[in-house]
C-alpha positions, -999 to 999 in steps of 0.1 A, spaced: -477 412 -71 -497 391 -49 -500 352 -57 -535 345 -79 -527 312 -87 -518 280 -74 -478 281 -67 -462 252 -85 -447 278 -111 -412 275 -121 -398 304 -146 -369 293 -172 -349 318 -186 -327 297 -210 -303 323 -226 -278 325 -256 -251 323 -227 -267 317 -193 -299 297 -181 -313 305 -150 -344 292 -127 -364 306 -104 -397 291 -82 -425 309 -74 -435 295 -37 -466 289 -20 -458 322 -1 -456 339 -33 -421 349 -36 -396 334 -64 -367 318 -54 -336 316 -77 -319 277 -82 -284 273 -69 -257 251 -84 -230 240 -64 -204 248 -93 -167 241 -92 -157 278 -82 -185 281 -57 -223 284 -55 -238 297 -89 -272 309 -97 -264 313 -141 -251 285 -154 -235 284 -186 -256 275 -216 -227 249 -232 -226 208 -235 -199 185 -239 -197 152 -251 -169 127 -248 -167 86 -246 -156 76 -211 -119 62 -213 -117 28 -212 -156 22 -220 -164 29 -257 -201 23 -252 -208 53 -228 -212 86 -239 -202 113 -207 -221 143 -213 -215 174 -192 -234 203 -192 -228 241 -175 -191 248 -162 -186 211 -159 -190 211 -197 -162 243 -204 -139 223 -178 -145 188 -196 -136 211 -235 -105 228 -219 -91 194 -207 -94 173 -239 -102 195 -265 -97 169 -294 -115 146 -273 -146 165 -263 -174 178 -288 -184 213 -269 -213 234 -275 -224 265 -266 -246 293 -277 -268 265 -292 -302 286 -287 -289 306 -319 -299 275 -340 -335 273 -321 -349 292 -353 -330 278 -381 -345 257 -403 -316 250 -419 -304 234 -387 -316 199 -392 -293 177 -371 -258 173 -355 -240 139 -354 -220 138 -318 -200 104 -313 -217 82 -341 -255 98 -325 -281 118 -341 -287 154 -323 -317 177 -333 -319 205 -318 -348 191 -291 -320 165 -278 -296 190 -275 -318 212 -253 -333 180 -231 -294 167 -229 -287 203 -213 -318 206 -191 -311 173 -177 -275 181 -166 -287 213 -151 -310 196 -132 -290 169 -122 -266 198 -109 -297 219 -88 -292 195 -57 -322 180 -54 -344 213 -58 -358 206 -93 -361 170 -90 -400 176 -85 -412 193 -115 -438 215 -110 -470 213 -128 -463 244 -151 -433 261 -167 -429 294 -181 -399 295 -208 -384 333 -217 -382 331 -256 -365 365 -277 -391 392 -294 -370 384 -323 -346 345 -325 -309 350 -334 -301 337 -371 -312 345 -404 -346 344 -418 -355 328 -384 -388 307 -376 -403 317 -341 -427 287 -344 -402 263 -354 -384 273 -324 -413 268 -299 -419 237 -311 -382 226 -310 -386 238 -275 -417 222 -267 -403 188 -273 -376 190 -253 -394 207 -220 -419 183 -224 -396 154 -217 -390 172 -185 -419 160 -174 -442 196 -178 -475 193 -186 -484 234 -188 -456 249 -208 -460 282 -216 -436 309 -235 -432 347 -223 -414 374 -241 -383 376 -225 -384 416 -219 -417 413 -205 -404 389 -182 -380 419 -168 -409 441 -168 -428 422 -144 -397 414 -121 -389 457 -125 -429 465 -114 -427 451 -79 -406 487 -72 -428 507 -83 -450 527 -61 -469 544 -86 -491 535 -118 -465 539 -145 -454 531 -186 -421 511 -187 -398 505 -211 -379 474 -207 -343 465 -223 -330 429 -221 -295 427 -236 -284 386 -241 -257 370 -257 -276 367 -284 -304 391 -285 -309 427 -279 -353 428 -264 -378 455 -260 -414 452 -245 -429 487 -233 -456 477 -204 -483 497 -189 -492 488 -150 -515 507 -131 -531 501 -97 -569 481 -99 -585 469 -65 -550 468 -46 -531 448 -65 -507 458 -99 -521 450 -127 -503 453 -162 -510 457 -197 -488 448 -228 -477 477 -257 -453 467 -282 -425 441 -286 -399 450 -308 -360 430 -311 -329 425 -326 -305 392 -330 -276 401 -317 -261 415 -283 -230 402 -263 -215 380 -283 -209 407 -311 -199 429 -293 -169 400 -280 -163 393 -318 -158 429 -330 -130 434 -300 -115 406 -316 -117 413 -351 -101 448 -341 -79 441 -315 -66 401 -315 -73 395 -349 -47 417 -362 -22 405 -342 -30 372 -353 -21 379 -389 -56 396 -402 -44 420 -428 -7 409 -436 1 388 -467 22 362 -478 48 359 -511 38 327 -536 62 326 -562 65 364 -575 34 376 -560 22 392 -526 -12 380 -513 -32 387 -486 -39 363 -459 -71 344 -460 -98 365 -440 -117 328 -436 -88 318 -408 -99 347 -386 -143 342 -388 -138 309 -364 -131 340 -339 -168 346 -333 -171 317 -307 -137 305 -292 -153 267 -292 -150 275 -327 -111 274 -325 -104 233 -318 -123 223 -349 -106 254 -370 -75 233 -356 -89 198 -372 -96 213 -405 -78 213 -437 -72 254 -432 -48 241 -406 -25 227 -427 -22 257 -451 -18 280 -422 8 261 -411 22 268 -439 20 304 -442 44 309 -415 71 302 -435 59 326 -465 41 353 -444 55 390 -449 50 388 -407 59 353 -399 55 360 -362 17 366 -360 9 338 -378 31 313 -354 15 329 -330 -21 319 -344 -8 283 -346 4 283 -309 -32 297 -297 -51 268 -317 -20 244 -314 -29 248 -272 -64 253 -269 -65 293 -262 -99 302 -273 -115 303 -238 -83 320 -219 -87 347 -248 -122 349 -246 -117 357 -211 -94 386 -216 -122 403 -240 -144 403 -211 -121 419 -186 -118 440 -210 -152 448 -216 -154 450 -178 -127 474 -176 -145 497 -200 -180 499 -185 -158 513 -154 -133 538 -166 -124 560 -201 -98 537 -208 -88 500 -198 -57 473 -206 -65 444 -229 -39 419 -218 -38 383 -233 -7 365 -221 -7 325 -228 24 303 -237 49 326 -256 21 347 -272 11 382 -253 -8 409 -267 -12 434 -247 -25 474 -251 -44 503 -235 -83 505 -254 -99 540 -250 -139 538 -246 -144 556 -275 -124 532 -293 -146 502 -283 -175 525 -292 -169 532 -327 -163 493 -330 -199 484 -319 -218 514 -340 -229 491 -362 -245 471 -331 -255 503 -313 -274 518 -346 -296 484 -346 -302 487 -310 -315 523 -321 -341 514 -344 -355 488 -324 -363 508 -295 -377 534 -322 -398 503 -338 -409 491 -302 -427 528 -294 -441 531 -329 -454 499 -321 -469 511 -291 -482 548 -305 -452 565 -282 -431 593 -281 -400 591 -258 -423 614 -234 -448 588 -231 -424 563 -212 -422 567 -175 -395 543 -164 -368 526 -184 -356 493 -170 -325 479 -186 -312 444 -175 -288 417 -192 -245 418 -190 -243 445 -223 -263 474 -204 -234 478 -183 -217 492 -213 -220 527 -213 -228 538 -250 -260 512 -248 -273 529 -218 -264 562 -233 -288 552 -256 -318 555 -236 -304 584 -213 -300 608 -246 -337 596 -258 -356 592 -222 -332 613 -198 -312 606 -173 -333 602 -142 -361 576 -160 -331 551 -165 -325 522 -143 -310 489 -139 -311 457 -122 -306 423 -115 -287 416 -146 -288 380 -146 -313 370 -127 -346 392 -138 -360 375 -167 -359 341 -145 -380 359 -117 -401 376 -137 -413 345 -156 -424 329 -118 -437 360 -114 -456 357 -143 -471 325 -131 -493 342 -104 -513 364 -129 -551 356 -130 -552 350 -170 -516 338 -178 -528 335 -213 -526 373 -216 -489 371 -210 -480 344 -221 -482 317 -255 -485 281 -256 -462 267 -289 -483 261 -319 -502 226 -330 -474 217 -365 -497 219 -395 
């Protein structure tokens, strides 16, 4: 797509798990953001904040943001509030407010705390903002009973502060759509799957070929709130949880009880696991060990919140996860202080885990052609972009409905963010994109 408006565009992807940023140039090509991260030069950073009072001066508040933020939780967890996956709460009305070291968080300071760190970290290469910015948003926000306009107008506060003065919100698939349509060579209807953290998008898109230059026309939206992140939480709550004491019982007085299922739901986000550690469960858990029918898992549990585990574990689900997109069978190994659990995971094993997640995935797609008056036949190109299409069964999904050779994939983490500067050359942006809505 050839540049129709003023460059000056930056595109925002701000994910469940990753943000990243891309600039559309004056020569009409996006350029991704670099962050010169502790393990080398990063283009997604980490969607997470942390907050701690600097040692020695009670009045300042150190607030980290990205990797620095993980590094600044796994240090002092007691001593740092972390936060991650925060977007989930973009739609929730029922999320009103944090308090974070005696301070009042909504959800717009949150977001501005985060997207000044990230910017502090760019180098130098956002310090300009740009007239206009494009901001990714889900078909569908995680949560229940979500608000989308609550959500843009959360978002709208805290962009603004940035210092935009054009802010604008894209469907996120779409976004992946336009980055996919500079390959294609011919006029074509394309399906487009974003799989998040959070979110699981679909946007079909129709571009065709008018004076020279691609033009594009929007079909159907269609979403679901959940993605990555459930599909960490079920390996747990299969594989770890068990281990960890999920199922056993314990004796009180003459009678055999089963173990509190409550200990094991902190599981879903590691970060999760320090404040399970400050709460009053902690005590009775404690507890347990000596009146458990399987003492050992449950000293075990106590060791991995006693030492801050969570994010070592976290990282062994995703080799895991890796391992499986590659090969029939993998080795889930988790090896930290005296606790290992280690043991061989078949694909298929993983798979039946994540039916429930697949079957939603299903209907979606199904609710995104309805949307659009298509069969499968009427798609032309599938495009499937975000970390979980690397899993086999989701793209299995698409090849058993659309075939094999329509399916493709690409730039996993970085497509949404492009497409949105893309986005930014169109003649009439307001076709593809939404400003947030004036409160009532």
């Amino acid at each position: 797509m050839r540049p129709r408006r003023p460059a000056g565009v930056i595109g925002i992807d701000f994910g469940t798990t990753n943000t990243v940023i891309s600039a559309l140039g004056d020569d009409g090509e996006a350029s991704l953001v670099a962050f010169a991260a502790p393990e080398g030069e990063i283009v997604a950073f980490r969607s997470a904040l942390s907050f701690h009072t600097a040692e020695g001066e009670a009045a300042r508040r150190v607030i980290e943001g990205g990797p620095w933020a993980i590094e600044a939780y796994v240090e002092e967890p007691l001593e740092t509030r972390f936060i991650q996956s925060f977007k989930s709460y973009a739609a929730s009305p029922l999320f009103q407010d944090t308090r974070i070291l005696g301070r009042r968080y909504e959800f717009p300071d949150l977001l501005s705390a985060f997207l000044l760190r990230l910017r502090a970290h760019a180098g130098g290469a956002w310090d300009d903002a740009p007239r206009t910015a494009i901001i990714g948003r889900p078909v569908n926000f995680a949560g229940l009973r979500p608000d989308p306009d609550l959500a843009l107008a959360r978002y709208q506060t805290a962009f603004a502060r940035l210092g935009f003065t054009d802010i604008r919100y894209a469907y996120e698939p779409v976004a992946a759509a336009f980055f996919f349509a500079r390959t294609l060579a011919a006029d074509a209807t394309v399906l487009v799957g974003d799989f998040g953290g959070g979110t699981s998008d679909f946007s079909i898109v129709r571009f065709h070929r008018e004076g020279g230059e691609i033009r594009s026309t929007a079909l159907s939206n269609a979403g679901v709130g959940l993605a990555g992140d459930a599909f960490d939480y079920r390996i747990i709550d299969h594989l770890v949880s068990p281990q960890l004491g999920k199922g056993s019982s314990y004796k009180a007085f003459d009678n055999v009880l089963p173990i509190p299922n409550r200990y094991f739901t902190a599981f879903a986000r590691w970060e999760q696991l320090a404040l399970l550690r400050a709460s009053r469960d902690m005590r009775d858990i404690r507890a347990l060990v000596r009146t458990a029918t399987d003492p050992a898992k449950l000293a075990a549990l106590v060791e991995i919140l006693d030492d801050n585990h969570g994010y070592r574990l976290y990282q062994a689900v995703s080799r895991l996860k890796e391992g499986l997109s590659a090969a029939e069978a993998a080795v889930f190994r988790f090896e930290a202080g005296s606790v290992l659990i280690e043991r061989t995971v078949r694909r298929s094993e993983f798979e039946s885990w994540i039916a429930p997640e697949l079957s939603a995935m299903d209907r979606a797609v199904t609710e995104a052609l309805d949307r659009a008056g298509l069969t499968p036949d009427g798609v032309d190109r599938v495009f499937l972009t975000g970390g979980s299409s690397f899993v086999p069964a989701v793209r299995r999904l698409f090849n058993e409905r659309f075939g094999d050779g329509k399916v493709e994939g690409g730039g996993e983490l970085v497509s949404i963010a492009t497409g949105l500067a893309y986005m930014g050359a169109e003649r009439d942006l307001d076709q593809w994109s939404e400003r947030a809505p004036v409160p009532a």
